[in-house]
C-alpha positions in Angstrom: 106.7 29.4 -16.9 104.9 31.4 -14.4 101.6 31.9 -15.0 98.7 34.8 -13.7 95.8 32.7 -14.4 93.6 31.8 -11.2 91.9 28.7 -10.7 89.0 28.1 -9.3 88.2 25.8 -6.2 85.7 23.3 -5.2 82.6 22.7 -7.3 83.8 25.0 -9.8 87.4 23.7 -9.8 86.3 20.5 -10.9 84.0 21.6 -13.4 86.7 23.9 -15.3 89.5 21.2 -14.6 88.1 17.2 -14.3 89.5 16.2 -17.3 93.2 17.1 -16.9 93.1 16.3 -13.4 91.5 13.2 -13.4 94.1 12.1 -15.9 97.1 13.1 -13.6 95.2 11.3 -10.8 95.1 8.6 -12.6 98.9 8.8 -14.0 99.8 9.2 -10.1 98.1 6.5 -9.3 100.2 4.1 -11.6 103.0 5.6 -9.5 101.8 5.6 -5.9 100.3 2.0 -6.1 103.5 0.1 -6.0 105.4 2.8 -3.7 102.4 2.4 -1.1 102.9 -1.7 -1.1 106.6 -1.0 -1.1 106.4 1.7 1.6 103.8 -0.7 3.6 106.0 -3.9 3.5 108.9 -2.0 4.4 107.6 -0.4 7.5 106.4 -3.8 8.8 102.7 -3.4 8.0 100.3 -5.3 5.8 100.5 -4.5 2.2 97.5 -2.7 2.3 98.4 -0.4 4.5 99.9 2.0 2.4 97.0 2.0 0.4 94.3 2.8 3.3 96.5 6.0 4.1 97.2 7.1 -0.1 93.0 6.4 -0.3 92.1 8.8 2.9 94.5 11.0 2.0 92.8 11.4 -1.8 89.5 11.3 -0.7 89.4 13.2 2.6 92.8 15.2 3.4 92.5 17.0 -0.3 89.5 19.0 1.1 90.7 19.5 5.1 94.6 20.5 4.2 95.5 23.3 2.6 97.6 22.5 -0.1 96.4 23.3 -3.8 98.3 20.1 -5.7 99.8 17.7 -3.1 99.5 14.2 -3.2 98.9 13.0 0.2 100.1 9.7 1.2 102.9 7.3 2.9 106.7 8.3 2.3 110.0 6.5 2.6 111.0 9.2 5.6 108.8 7.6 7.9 109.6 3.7 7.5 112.6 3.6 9.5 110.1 5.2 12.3 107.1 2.6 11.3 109.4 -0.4 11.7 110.9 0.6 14.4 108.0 1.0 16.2 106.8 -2.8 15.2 109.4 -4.0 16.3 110.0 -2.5 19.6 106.6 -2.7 20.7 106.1 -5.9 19.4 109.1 -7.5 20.9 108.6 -11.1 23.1 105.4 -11.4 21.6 104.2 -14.4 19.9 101.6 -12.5 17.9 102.9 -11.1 15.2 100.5 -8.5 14.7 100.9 -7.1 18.1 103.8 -4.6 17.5 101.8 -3.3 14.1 98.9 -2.7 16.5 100.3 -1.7 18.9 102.3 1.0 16.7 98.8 2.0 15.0 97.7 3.9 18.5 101.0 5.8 18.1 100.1 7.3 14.8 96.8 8.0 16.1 97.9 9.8 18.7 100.3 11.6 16.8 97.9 12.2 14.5 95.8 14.5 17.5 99.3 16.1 17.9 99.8 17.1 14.3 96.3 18.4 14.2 96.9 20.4 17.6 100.1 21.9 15.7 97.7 23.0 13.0 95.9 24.5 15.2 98.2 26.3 17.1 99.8 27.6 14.1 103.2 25.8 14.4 103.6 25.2 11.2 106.3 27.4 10.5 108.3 25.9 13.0 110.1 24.0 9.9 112.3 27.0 9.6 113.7 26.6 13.2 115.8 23.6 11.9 119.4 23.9 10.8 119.3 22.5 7.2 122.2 20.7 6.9 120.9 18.5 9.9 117.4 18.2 8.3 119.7 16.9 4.9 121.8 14.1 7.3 118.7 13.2 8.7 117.0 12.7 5.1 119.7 11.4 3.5 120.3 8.6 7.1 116.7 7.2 6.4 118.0 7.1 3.0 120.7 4.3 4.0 118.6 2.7 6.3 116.3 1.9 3.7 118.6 0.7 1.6 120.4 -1.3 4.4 117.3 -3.2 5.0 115.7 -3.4 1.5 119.2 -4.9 -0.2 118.7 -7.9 1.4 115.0 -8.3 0.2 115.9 -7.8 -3.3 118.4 -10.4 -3.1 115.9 -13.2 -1.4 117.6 -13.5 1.6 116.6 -12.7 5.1 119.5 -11.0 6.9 120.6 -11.7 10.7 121.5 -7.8 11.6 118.4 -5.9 13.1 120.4 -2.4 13.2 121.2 -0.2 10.0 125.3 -0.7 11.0 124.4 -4.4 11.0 122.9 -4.6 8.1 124.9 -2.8 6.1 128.0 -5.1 7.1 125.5 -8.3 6.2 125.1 -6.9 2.4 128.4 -8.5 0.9 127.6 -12.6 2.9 123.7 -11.8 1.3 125.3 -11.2 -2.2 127.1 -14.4 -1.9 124.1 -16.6 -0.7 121.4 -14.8 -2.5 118.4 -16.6 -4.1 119.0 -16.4 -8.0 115.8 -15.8 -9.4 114.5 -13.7 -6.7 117.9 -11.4 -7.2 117.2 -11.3 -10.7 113.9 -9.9 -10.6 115.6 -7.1 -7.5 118.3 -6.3 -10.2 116.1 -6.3 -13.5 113.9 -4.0 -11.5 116.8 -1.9 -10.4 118.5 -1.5 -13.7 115.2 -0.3 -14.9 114.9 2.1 -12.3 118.3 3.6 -12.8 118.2 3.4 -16.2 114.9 4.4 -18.0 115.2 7.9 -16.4 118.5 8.2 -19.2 115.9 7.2 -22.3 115.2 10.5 -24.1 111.7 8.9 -26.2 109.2 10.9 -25.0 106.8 7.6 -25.7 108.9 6.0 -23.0 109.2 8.9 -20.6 105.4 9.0 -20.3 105.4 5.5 -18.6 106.2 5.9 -15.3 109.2 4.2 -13.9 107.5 2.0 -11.0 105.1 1.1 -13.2 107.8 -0.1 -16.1 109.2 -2.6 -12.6 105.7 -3.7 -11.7 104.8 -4.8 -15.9 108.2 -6.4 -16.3 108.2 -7.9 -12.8 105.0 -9.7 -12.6 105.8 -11.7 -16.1 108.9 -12.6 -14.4 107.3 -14.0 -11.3 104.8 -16.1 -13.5 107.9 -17.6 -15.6 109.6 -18.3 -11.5 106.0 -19.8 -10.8 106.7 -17.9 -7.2 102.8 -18.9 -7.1 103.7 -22.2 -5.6 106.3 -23.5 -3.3 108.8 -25.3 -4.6 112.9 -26.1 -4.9 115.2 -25.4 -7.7 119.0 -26.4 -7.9 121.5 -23.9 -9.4 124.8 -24.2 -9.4 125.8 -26.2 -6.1 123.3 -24.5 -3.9 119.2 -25.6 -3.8 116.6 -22.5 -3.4 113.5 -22.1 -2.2 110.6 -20.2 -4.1 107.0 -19.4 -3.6 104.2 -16.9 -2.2 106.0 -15.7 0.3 108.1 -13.8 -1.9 105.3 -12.0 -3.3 102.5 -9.1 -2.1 99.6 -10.6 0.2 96.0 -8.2 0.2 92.8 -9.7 1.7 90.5 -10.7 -1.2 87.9 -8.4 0.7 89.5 -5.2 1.4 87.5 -4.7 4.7 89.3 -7.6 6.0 92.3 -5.0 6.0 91.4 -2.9 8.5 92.6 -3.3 12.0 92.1 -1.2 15.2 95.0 0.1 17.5 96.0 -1.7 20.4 96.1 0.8 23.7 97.6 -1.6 26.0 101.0 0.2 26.1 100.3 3.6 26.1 102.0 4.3 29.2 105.3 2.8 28.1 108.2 5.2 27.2 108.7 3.4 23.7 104.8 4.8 22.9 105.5 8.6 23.4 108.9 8.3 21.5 107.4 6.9 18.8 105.0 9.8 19.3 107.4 11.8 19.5 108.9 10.3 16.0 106.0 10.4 14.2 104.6 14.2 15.1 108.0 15.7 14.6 109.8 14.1 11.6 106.4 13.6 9.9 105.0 17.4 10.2 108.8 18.4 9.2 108.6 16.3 5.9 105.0 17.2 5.2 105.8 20.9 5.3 108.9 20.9 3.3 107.3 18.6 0.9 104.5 21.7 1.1 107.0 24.3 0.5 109.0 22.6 -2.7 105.3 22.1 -4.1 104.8 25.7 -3.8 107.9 26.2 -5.5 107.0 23.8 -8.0 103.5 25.0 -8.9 103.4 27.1 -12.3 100.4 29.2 -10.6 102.3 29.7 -7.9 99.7 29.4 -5.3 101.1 29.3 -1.5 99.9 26.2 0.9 98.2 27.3 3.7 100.6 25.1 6.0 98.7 25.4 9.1 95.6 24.4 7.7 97.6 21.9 5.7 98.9 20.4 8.9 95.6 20.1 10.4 94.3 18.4 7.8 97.5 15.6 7.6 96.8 15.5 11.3 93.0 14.3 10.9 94.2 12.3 8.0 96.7 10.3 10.0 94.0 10.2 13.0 91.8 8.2 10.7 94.6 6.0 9.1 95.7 4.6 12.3 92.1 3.7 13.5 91.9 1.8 10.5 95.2 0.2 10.1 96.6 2.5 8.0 100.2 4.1 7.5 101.2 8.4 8.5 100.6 10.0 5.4 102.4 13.5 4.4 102.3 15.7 1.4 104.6 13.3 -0.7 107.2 15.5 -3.0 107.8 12.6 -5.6 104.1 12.3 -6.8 103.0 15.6 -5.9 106.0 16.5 -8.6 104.3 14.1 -10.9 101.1 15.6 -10.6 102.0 19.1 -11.6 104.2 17.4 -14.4 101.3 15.7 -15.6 99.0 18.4 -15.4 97.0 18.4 -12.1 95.3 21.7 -11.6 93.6 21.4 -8.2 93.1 19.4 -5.2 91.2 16.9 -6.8 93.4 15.6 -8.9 94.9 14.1 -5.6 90.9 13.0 -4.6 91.1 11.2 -8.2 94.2 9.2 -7.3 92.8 8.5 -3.9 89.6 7.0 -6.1 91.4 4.8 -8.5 93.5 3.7 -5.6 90.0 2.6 -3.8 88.8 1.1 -7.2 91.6 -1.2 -7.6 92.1 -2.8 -4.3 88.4 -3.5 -4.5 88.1 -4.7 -7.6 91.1 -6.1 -8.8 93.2 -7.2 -5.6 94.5 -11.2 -6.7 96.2 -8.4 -10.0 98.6 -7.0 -7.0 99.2 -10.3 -5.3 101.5 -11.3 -8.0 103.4 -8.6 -7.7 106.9 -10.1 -6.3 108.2 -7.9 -3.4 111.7 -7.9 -4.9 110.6 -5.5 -7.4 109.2 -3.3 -4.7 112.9 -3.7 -2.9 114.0 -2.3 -5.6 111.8 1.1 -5.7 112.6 1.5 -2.0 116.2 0.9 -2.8 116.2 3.5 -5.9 114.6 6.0 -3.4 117.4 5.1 -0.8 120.0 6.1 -2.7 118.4 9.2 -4.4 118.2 10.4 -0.7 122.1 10.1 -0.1 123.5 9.7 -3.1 127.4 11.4 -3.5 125.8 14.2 -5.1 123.3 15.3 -2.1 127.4 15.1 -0.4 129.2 16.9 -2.8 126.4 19.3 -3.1 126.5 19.9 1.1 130.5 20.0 0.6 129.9 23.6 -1.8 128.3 25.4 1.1 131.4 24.6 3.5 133.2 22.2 5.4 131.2 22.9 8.7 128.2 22.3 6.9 129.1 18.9 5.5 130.5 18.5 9.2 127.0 18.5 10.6 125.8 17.0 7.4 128.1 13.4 8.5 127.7 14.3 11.9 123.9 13.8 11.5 123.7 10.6 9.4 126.4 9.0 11.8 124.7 9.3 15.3 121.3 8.6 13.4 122.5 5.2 12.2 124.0 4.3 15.3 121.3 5.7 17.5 117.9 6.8 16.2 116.3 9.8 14.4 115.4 11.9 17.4 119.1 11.7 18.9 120.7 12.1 15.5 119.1 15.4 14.4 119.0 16.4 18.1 123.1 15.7 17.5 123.1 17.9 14.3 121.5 20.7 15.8 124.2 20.8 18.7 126.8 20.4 16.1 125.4 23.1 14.2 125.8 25.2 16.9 129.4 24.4 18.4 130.3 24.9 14.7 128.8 28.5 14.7 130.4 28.9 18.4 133.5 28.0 16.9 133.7 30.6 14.1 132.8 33.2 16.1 128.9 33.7 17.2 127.7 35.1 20.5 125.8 32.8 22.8 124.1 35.6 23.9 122.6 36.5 20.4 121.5 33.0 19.5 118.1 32.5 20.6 116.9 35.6 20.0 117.1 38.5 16.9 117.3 41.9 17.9 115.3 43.4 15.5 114.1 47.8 14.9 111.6 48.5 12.2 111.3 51.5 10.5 109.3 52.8 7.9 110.0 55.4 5.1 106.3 55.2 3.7 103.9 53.0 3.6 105.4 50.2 1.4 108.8 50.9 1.7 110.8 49.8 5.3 113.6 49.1 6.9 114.9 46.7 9.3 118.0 46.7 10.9 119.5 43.9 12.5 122.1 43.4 15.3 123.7 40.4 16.6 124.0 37.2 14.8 121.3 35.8 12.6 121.2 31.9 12.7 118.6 28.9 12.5 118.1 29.5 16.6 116.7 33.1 16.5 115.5 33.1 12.7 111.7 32.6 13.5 111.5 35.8 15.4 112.9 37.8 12.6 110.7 35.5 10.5 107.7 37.2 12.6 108.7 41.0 11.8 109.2 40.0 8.4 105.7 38.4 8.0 104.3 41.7 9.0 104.9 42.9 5.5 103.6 41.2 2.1 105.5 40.7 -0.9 104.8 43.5 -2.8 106.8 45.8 0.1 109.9 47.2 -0.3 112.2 46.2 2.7 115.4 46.7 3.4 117.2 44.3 5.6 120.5 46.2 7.1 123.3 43.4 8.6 125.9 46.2 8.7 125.9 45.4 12.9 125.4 41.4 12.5 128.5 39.3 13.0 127.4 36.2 11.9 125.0 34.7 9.6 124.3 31.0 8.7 123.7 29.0 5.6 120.0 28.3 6.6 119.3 32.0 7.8 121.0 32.7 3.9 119.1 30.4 2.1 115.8 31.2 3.8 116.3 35.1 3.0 117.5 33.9 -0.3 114.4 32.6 -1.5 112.0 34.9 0.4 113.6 37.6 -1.4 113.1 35.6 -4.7 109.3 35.4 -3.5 109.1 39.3 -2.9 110.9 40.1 -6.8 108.3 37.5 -8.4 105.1 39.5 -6.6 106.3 42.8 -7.3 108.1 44.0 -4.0 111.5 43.7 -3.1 113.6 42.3 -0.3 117.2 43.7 -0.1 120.0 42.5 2.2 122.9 45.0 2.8 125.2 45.5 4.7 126.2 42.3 4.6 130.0 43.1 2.7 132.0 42.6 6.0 130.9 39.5 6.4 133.2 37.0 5.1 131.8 33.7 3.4 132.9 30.4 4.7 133.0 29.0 1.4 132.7 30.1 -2.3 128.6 29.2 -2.1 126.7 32.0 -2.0 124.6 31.1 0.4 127.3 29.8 2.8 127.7 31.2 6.6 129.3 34.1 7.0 131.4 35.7 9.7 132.8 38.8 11.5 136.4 37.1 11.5 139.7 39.1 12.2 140.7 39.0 8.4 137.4 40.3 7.3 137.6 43.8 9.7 141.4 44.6 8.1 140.8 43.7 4.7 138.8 45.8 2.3 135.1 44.8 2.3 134.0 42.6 -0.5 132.0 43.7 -2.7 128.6 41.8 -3.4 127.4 39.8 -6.3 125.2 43.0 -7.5 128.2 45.0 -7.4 130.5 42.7 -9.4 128.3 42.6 -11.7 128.0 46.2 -12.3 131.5 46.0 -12.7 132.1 43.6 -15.1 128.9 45.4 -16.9 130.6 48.7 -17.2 134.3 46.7 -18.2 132.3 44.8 -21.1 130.5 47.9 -21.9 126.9 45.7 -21.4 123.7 47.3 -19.7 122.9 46.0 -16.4 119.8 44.8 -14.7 119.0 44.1 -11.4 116.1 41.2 -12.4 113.7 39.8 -14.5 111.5 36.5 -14.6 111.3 33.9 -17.1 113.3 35.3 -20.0 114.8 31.7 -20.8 111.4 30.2 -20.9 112.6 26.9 -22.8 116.2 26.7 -20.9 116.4 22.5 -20.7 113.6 21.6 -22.9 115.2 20.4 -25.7 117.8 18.2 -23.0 114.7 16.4 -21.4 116.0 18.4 -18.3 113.5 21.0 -18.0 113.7 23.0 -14.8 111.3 25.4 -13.1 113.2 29.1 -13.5 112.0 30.7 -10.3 114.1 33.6 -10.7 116.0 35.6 -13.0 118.5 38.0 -11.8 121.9 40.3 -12.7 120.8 40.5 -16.1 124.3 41.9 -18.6 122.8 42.8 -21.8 124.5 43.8 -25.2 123.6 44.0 -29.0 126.9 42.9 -30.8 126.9 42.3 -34.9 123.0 42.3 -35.0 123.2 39.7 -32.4 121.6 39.9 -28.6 123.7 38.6 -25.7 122.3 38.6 -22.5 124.2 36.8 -19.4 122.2 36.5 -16.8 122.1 34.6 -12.7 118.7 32.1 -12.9 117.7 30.2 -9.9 116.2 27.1 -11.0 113.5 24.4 -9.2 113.6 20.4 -9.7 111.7 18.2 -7.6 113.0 15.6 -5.5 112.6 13.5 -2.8 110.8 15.2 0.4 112.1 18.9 -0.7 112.6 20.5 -4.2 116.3 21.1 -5.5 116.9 24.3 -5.7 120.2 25.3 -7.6 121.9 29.0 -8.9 123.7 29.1 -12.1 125.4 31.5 -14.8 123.6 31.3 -18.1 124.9 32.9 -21.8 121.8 33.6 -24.6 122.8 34.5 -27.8 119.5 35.6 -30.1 118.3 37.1 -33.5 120.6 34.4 -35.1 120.0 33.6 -38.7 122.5 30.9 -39.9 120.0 27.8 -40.3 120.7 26.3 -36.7 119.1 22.8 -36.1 117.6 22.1 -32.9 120.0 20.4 -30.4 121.5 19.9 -26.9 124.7 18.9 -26.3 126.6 18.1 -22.4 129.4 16.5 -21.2 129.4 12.8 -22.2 128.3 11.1 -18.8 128.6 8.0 -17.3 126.4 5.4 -19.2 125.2 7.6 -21.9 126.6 5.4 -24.8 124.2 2.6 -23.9 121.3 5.2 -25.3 121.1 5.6 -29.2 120.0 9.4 -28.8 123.8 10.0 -28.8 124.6 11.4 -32.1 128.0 10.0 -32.8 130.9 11.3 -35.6 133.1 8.1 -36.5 135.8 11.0 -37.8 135.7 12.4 -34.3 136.0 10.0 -31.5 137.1 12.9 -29.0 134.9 14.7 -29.9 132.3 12.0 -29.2 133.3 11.1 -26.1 133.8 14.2 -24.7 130.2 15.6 -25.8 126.8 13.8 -25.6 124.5 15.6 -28.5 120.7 15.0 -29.4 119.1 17.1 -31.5 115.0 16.6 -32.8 116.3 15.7 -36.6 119.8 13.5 -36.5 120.3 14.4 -40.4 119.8 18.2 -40.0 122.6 17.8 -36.9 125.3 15.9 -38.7 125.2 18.3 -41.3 125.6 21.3 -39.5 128.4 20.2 -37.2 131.4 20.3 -39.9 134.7 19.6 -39.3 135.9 23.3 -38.5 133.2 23.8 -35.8 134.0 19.9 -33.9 137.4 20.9 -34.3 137.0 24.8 -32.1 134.8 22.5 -29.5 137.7 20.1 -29.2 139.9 23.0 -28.3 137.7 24.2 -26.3 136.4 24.1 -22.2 133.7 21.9 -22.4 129.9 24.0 -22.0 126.5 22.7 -22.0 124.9 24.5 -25.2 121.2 24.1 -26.3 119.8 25.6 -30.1 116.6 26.9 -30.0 117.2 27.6 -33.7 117.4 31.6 -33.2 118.8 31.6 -30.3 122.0 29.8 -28.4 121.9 29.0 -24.7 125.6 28.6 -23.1 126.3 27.5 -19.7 129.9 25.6 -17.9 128.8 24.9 -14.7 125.7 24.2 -12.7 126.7 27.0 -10.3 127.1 30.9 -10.6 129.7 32.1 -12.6 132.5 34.0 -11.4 133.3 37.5 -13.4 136.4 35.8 -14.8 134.3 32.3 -16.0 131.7 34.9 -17.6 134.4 36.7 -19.8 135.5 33.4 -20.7 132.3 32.0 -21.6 131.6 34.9 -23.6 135.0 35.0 -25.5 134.0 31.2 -26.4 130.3 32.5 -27.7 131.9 34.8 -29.7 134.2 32.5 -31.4 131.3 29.8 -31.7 129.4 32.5 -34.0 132.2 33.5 -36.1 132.6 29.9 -36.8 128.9 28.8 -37.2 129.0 32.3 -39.5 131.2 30.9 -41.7 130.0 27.9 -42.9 
C-alpha cells in the first residue's frame, strides 16, 4: 500500500531504521551468499568472486549510487558475458587463470565506461530499446544458463562449448550422469520449484537457496564428496570427491587478483567491453526502475547517479578480482519484502557477506556445486519459461516475432548481434505494418500551454522505440503533478514499447496528483487485443468507425448497468492476494463502476498490479469485482483454479462428496473447519455450474476476478451476473 511517510537518509536513516534493515540485510544475505558462488562458478571465476563484488557493492556502491533499496551485486544476465570472455581470452593458454585475468581488465574498463555514462547522464537511454528484444535477450541468457548448468547438476562435464551444443548434449548427460551428484542437482531443484507452492508462513520465511544450501551440504557429508574415491552403481563405476564441491582460500586476501593488460588492444577486449557496459547498465537500470515500482514509499532512483556509482563499484571489483555487479531485482525484491527501509540495509548485507567469508570460509567449502547448478538452473528457466512466451504472444504476433527472433540469433551468435538483430526486426516489423522511415528517428513534437500546470502536446508522425527519447525530453520538462494532454490524432503508428512506457508514466502522473492523457489515439487500430499492443493507421482503420477507448466503454457499460463511473483511484483493494500468499503491489487503480445493490457495495474496477522478477518487475492489468458490507458469517478463504501440482500441498481443502468440485478448485482458507462448514452442497453445486473465477473472502467483503487480464464489457456483465447469484446463494444458507 502506498505510503506518504518520508525516510530519512544517512546518519539519521540508520538511526530511525538499523533494526529492520539490518534484519533484511541479513535475510538477503542468506539469499545472495549461494547465488554469488553460483553466479561466480558459472561465469568461470573463483568462487569468491561473487562475493568481492556483493561485499563492495554493500559497503561502498550503497552510498555512491543512487538507489534508495537496491541490492547491488553479481546477476545471472552477465554470466554468459563473464564466461565468454574467460574463455575467449583465455584460449591456447596453459594457465588457467589467464582468460579470468585477462577478462578482469575488461570489467575494469567497462567499469570507467559505466561511470562516464553516469556522468553524461545516459542513463535514460534504457528507454531507446525495443522491449520485446530486451525480453529475447533476457530470456536467451536464460537458456544459456541452463544449457551449461544442466550438465553440472548432473556430474558430468559436457563436450559442446556453444549454447546449441549444449543443449543437444543434455539427453547423452542424462544417460551417463553421476548418481549421487544428480541427486543432490535434482533434490535441490525440486526444492527450488516446489517450496515456493507451500502456503506455511513458517516455511515461506526461509528462503529458498538457503532451504538447497541446508539440505545440500548434509547430503554431501553422507556422499563423503570430501575425499576422492569410486563407487559402483548399477553397471557403471563413478567418481566422487572435492572437485565437485565450492573452493575459497582459507585467507580471503588470497582471493584477490589483479587484471591482466596484456590484450587490451585485441578486438575480443573492446567487445567484451562493449558486452559488459551495455547489457550491464541496461540490466542495472531496469532492475532500478522495477525497484522503484516496487518500493511502498515510492521513492524514484536517481539513475544517473545510480550508474555512476555501479560504474565505480565495478571499477573496484575488477581490480580486485571481482565480478560486474548491477542493482539485482531478485534480492532487491527480497529486501523490500523483508522490510529494508534504506540504503543500508544493502551496506548490512554487504557486512555479513564480509563476516562470513572471513570467518567461516571451510562452512562454504562443503557446499556441493550441484546444488548451486540448480539455483542457476531455477533462474534459467524463470527467465524463459512458456509463460514470459505466452505472455509476449498477448501483445501480438510481431512482437513475439522479435521476441524468437532475438533469442535465436543470440544463441547462435552472441548478445551484441542478437539484440542488435531484434532491434532490426523490430523495425522491418513496424516498416511492414505501415510506419514512415522518415518519422522514425525523430518525434515531431509542439507544446502548448493552457496555464501554468495544464499543457498540451501534440504529436505528428509515428511514435516508436527509435524517436521515443526525444518526446521523452519534452515530457520531462513537466513533473507529475501537471496536467498534459498528449494528442496522437495526426500519429499513424505507435508501438508496444512507446504504449507501455506512456502507460506507466501516466500511472506515475495519477499517483502524484497530475495527469497524463493520451487522445486521439481512436483511429489507431490495435495489433492485438493487449492494450498496450502497436497500433496502426491501416486501411480498415480509416473506413471503419473509430473505436472507442477503454475510458469510453466503460462509461458505457456504466450508464447500461446504471453504476457511477470513475476515472481513478489508488489502493482501494488494499489486501487483493493476501489471503492467496500472492500478494501483489497495486500501482494503480483505474475505471472505477460503482453501485449499492440490496445494502451491498459493488465496485468493478481496472488495477495495474507490480510483482518482482528476475532483472525487471512484472507488471500485469486486470478486471477485478468487490462485493462489501456483507453480513452472512463469511470465513476467510481463497480459492483458484486447481493447478498443476497443487494436490501434493495439504493447504488444499478437499470435499470427498465433490470430486469435481475439488479438482476444478484449489481452496485455503485461515480456519479449515470454519470453511467446510460454510461451503454446503447448494453453493459447490452453483460453482460447479459455473465459469471458473478466482474469489478471495475478506469476511465483509468478496473479491471476484476470471482472468489475469482486463476484462472485456461482455466478461464484466458476466462476472457480475455470477456475483449476484453467488450472494443470493451464500444469503440463503
Amino acid at each position: 500500500m502506498t505510503t506518504n511517510v518520508i525516510l530519512k537518509d544517512g546518519m539519521e536513516g540508520l538511526k530511525q531504521n538499523w533494526k529492520q534493515d539490518m534484519l533484511s540485510g541479513f535475510l538477503v544475505f542468506l539469499i545472495a551468499l549461494p547465488l554469488c558462488l553460483g553466479i561466480s562458478l558459472a561465469s568461470g571465476f573463483p568462487p569468491i568472486s561473487g562475493i568481492f563484488t556483493a561485499i563492495i557493492g554493500g559497503l561502498l556502491v550503497s552510498f555512491l549510487g543512487g538507489a534508495n533499496v537496491a541490492i547491488k551485486g553479481p546477476a545471472a544476465g552477465l554470466i554468459v558475458i563473464a564466461i565468454g570472455a574467460v574463455t575467449e581470452l583465455g584460449a591456447g593458454s596453459s594457465d588457467p587463470m589467464r582468460g579470468y585475468e585477462l577478462a578482469l581488465a575488461t570489467i575494469v574498463i567497462s567499469g570507467i565506461f559505466q561511470t562516464l555514462l553516469g556522468i553524461l547522464r545516459a542513463g535514460s537511454l534504457s528507454d531507446f530499446f525495443p522491449t520485446s528484444a530486451v525480453h529475447g535477450m533476457l530470456s536467451s541468457i536464460g537458456i544459456i544458463i541452463f544449457a551449461k548448468q544442466a550438465h553440472v547438476a548432473l556430474g558430468v562435464k559436457p563436450d559442446g562449448k556453444g549454447p546449441l551444443e549444449l543443449l543437444a548434449e543434455i539427453p547423452h548427460s542424462i544417460a551417463t550422469m553421476n548418481p549421487e551428484i544428480a541427486i543432490i542437482g535434482i533434490v535441490s531443484l525440486m526444492i527450488l520449484f516446489t517450496l515456493p507452492l507451500v502456503k506455511n508462513r513458517y516455511v515461506k520465511m526461509i528462503p529458498a537457496p538457503m532451504v538447497v544450501v541446508l539440505i545440500a551440504i548434509p547430503l554431501g557429508y553422507y556422499f563423503d564428496l570430501e575425499h576422492a574415491h569410486k563407487y559402483l552403481f548399477l553397471d557403471g563405476q563413478y567418481e566422487l570427491g572435492p572437485k565437485f564441491l565450492v573452493t575459497l582460500p582459507n585467507n580471503i586476501l588470497d582471493g584477490i587478483h589483479s587484471p591482466n593488460w596484456s590484450a587490451i588492444g585485441t578486438w575480443t577486449t573492446w567487445k567484451y567491453v562493449i558486452m559488459f557496459t551495455l547489457v550491464g547498465s541496461l540490466e542495472s537500470v531496469l532492475s532500478s526502475k522495477a525497484v522503484d515500482i516496487l518500493d511502498p514509499y515510492k521513492r524514484k532512483t536517481k539513475m544517473n547517479k545510480d550508474l555512476i556509482g555501479v560504474g565505480i563499484g565495478n571499477t573496484i571489483s575488477g581490480l580486485i578480482g571481482g565480478l560486474p555487479m548491477i542493482s539485482e531485482i531478485v534480492r532487491s525484491s527480497a529486501n523490500i519484502n523483508n522490510g529494508g527501509k534504506t540504503k543500508w540495509s544493502n551496506f548490512f548485507h554487504g557486512g555479513f557477506l564480509l563476516l562470513f567469508v572471513a570467518l567461516l570460509p571451510g562452512l562454504i567449502h562443503q557446499i556441493p556445486l550441484a546444488a548451486l547448478a540448480a539455483m542457476l538452473i531455477f533462474t534459467g528457466y524463470r527467465l524463459a519459461s512458456p509463460k514470459v512466451f505466452k505472455e509476449t504472444l498477448k501483445v501480438g504476433v510481431g512482437q513475439l516475432i522479435v521476441f524468437v527472433f532475438t533469442i535465436i540469433v543470440t544463441l547462435a551468435t552472441d548478445l551484441i548481434v542478437g539484440i542488435v538483430a531484434g532491434i532490426l526486426m523490430e523495425l522491418f516489423i513496424q516498416l511492414f505494418n505501415g510506419a514512415k522511415i522518415k518519422y522514425l528517428f525523430s518525434s515531431h513534437v509542439i507544446v502548448s500551454s493552457k496555464d501554468k500546470n495544464e499543457h498540451v502536446l501534440a504529436v505528428n508522425g509515428v511514435l516508436t522505440f527509435t524517436n521515443y527519447l526525444s518526446l521523452k525530453k519534452k515530457l520531462d520538462q513537466f513533473t507529475t503533478k501537471d496536467r498534459l494532454q498528449l494528442d496522437l490524432s495526426h500519429v499513424e503508428y505507435v508501438d508496444h514499447t512507446v504504449m507501455e512506457h506512456l502507460h506507466h508514466l501516466g500511472e506515475d502522473y495519477h499517483r502524484d496528483g497530475g495527469e497524463l492523457k493520451v487522445v486521439g489515439a481512436d483511429k489507431l487500430k490495435p495489433m492485438s487485443a493487449h492494450p498496450l499492443s502497436d497500433r496502426s493507421l491501416s486501411k480498415e482503420a480509416v473506413v471503419v468507425e473509430a473505436r472507442s477507448t477503454r475510458e469510453d466503454q466503460l462509461k458505457s457499460l456504466a450508464s447500461q448497468m446504471g453504476f457511477t463511473y470513475k476515472d481513478f483511484h489508488k489502493d482501494i483493494i488494499s489486501n487483493f492476494g493476501k489471503l492467496s500468499n500472492e500478494h501483489k503491489v497495486i500501482k494503480y487503480e483505474g475505471n472505477i463502476l460503482s453501485k449499492q445493490i440490496d445494502g451491498l457495495s459493488y465496485v468493478i474496477s481496472d488495477l495495474s498490479i507490480v510483482s518482482g522478477g528476475d532483472f525487471k518487475a512484472g507488471v500485469s492489468n486486470l478486471t477485478v469485482l468487490s462485493v462489501s458490507n456483507l453480513r452472512f458469517g463469511i470465513p476467510l478463504f481463497a480459492m483458484r483454479e486447481e493447478r498443476f501440482f497443487d494436490n501434493a500441498f495439504l493447504s488444499d481443502i478437499n470435499f470427498a462428496d465433490h470430486p469435481k468440485f475439488s479438482k476444478t478448485y484449489k481452496l485455503n482458507g485461515f480456519s479449515e473447519a470454519q470453511v467446510r462448514e460454510f461451503f454446503t452442497k447448494n453453493l459447490i453445486t452453483y460453482f460447479e455450474n459455473q465459469d471458473i473465477y478466482h474469489i478471495e473472502s475478506l469476511g465483509s467483503e468478496l473479491i471476484i476476478y476470471k482472468h489475469a487480464q482486463v476484462a472485456s464489457p461482455q466478461e464484466i456483465k458476466s462476472m457480475m451476473d455470477f456475483a449476484k447469484g453467488l450472494v443470493e446463494v451464500i444469503a440463503k444458507r
